[in-house]
N, C-alpha and C positions, 0 to 999 in steps of 0.2 A: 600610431593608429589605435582607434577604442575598440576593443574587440567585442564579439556578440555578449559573453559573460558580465564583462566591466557596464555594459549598457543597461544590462537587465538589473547589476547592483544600484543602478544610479536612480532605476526603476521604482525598487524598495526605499531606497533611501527620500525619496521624494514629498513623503510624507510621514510624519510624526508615526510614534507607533500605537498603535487603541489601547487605554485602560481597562475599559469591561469586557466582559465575555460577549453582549452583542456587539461591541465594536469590533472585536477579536476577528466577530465571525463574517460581519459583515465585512470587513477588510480581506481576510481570504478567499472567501467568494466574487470581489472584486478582483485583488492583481492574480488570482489563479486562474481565471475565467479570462482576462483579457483579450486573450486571442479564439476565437469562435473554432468552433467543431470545425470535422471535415462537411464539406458542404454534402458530402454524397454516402453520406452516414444517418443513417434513419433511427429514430432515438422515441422508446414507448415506453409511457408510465405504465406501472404496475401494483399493485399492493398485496402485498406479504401478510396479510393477516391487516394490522394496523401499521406495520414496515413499509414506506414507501423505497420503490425500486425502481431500475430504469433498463430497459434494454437496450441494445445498440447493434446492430446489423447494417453491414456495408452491400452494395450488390457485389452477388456473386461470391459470399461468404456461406461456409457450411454450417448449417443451424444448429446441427448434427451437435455440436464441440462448443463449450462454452465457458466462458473467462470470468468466474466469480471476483468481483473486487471491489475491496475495503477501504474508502480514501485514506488520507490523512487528514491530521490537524490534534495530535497531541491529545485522541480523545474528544474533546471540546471543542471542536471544531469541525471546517470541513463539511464537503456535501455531494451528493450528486453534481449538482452544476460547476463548483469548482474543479473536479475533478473532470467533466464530460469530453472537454475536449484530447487529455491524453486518454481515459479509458476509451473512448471514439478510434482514437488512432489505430492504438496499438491493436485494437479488435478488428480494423479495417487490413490493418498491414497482417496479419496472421492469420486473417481469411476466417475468423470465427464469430461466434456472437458474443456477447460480454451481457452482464447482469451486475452492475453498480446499485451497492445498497446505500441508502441512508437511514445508519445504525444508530440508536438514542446516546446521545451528546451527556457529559459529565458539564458542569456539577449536577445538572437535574437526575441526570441517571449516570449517578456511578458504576465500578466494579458488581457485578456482572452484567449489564444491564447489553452493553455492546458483544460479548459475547455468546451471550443469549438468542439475541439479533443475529448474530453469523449463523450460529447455527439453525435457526429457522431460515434463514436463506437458503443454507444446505437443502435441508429440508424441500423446502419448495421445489430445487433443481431436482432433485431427483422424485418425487412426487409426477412431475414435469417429463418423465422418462429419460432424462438425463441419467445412462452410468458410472459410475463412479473412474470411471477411466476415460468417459469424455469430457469430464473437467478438470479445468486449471483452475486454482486459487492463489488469489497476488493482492499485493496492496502496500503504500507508501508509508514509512515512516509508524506512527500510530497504527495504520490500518496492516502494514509488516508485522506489529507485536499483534494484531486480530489474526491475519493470516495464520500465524504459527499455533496461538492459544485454541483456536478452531480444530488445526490438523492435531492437537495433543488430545483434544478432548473427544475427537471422532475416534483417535484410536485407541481411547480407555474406554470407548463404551463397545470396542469391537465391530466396529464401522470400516468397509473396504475404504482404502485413499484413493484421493484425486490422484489423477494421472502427473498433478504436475503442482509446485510451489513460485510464484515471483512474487520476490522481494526488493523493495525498491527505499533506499535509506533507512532501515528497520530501525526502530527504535525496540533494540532486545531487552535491555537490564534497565529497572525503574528508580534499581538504589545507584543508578549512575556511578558507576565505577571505572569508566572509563578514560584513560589519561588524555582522549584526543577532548574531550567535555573541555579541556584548559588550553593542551596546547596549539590546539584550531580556533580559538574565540575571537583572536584577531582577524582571520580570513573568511569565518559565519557570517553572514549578513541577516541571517535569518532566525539562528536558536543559538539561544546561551543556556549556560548551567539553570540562572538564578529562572528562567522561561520554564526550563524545562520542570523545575521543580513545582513551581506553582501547577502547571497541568497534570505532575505525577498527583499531586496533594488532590488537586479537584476530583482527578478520576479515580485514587484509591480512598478516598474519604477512609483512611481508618487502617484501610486492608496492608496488612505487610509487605512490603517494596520486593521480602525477599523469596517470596510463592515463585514456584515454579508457573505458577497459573496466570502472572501477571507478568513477570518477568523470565522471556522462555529461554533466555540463556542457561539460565542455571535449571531447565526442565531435561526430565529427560527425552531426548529427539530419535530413539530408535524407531527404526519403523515408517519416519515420514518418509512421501514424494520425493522425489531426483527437485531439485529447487535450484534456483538462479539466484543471486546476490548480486545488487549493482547499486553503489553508491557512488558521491565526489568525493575526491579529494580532499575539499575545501570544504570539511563539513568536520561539525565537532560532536557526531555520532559515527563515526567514520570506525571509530571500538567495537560499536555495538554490531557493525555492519562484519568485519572482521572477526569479530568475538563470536558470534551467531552463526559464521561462516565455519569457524575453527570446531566450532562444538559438532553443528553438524555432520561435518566431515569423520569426527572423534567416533558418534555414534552407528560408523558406515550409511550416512546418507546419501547417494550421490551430490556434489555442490557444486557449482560454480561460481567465484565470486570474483568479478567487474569493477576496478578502481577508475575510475575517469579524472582526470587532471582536472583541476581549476574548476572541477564543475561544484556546483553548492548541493544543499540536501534539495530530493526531492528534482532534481531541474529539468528532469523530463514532461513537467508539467507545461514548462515555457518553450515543447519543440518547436513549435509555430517559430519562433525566434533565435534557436539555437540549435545550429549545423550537428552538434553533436547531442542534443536530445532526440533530435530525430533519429541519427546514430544510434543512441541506446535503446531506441521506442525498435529499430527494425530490428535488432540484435535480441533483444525480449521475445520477439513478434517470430523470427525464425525460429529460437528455441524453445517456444511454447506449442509453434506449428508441429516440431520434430517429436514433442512426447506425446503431443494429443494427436499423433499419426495413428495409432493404435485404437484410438477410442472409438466406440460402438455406442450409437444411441438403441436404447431397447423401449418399443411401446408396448 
């Protein structure tokens, strides 16, 4: 019998892979969007200055508490709408509001230009009466390595933290040091070594792999959020997820980090399809509810 995973590989595999950077993008935005929102999730543009953003509120979610988050796509990639239907979910299942940005894409705007963009998102939130203990900040793969470089940089400028970290396949380390980069290539269906280098090369145009600023494994993590880690198995950043997880913990973070069998990077993107994305999307969705229990909006 084909199980939900095997069908969603058969998925990807279905078509050739894009050459350029708009095919790249237009292909993500295709198989990540596949499956539509929750129908009973209310979703509004917004603009960040020249940043466009999106809200997302379910009935009966408190407005109060809010889920800042960074897609993925290796930088270069990625968008609101690829992403809509799991940050939809997860902000439906945890009973709070979400604020999905869409941060300027590499090659056109490299290193700093996305985190730049995070942190006028911050900005905004709290501007917004948002305080810094009724938000969460999360995001996949690429938008995990924004997540982190965000919380490092709020707390060099002496900025209170979010109440809360999700990290979802982090891509930590850009100089790829990681042994799973090889010994997962066979089970990826989705990121190889030779992938991932081309989007480090676009997005650091230049900038050194081995900055704490770009690659927050080797930053130091004293001081952040209580944070979640959840990656597959079957993913060949599966290191950096591990590695990121290990640091954290080194530097007294609270952490918790989430290995899912057989799952690929990113798969809680396909929970519409996959018994256990929904699994990790509620599992996110409780332990994001439990730290932003605390949080107070102030107007």
């Amino acid at each position: 019998m084909t199980s939900e995973i095997d069908e969603l590989r058969k998925l990807f595999a279905a078509q050739p892979r894009p050459t350029n950077w708009t095919e790249r993008r237009a292909r993500m935005d295709e198989i990540c969007a596949i499956d539509p929102p929750p129908d009973d999730v209310a979703f509004s543009p917004v603009d960040i200055g020249s940043l466009p953003a999106e809200w997302s509120q379910a009935p009966g979610s408190d407005a109060a508490r809010v889920l800042l988050y960074f897609h993925g796509g290796g930088y270069c990639s990625g968008s609101i709408r690829s992403h809509r239907a799991m940050v939809g979910a997860v902000g439906k299942l945890a009973g709070i509001r979400t604020l999905a940005v869409g941060y300027r894409l590499a090659p056109e705007h490299p290193y700093p230009a996305a985190r730049d963009d995070a942190l006028a998102a911050w900005r905004f939130l709290r501007s917004q009466g948002y305080a810094p203990q009724s938000i969460a900040i999360g995001g996949d793969s690429a938008g995990g390595n924004l997540t982190l470089a965000t919380l490092v940089a709020l707390r060099e400028t002496g900025e209170a933290m979010p109440a809360a970290a999700w990290l979802v396949s982090p891509w930590s380390d850009l100089t790829m040091s990681g042994a799973t980069l090889d010994s997962k290539a066979a089970v990826d269906p989705l990121i190889s070594r030779d992938y991932l280098a081309g989007l480090a090369e676009a997005f650091l145009a230049g900038h050194d792999a081995r900055d704490a600023a770009v690659s927050p494994l080797f930053a130091d993590l004293a001081g952040l959020p209580p944070t979640l880690v959840q990656v597959g198995s079957s993913e060949v950043m599966l290191d950096d997820a591990v590695g990121i997880a290990r640091a954290l913990g080194a530097a007294e973070v609270p952490v918790a980090l989430e290995i899912w069998p057989r799952m690929i990077h990113a798969w809680m993107v396909w929970s519409a399809r996959l018994a256990d994305g929904r699994a990790g999307l509620d599992r996110a969705a409780t332990w994001l509810r439990g730290q932003l229990a605390r949080g107070i909006r102030t107007d």
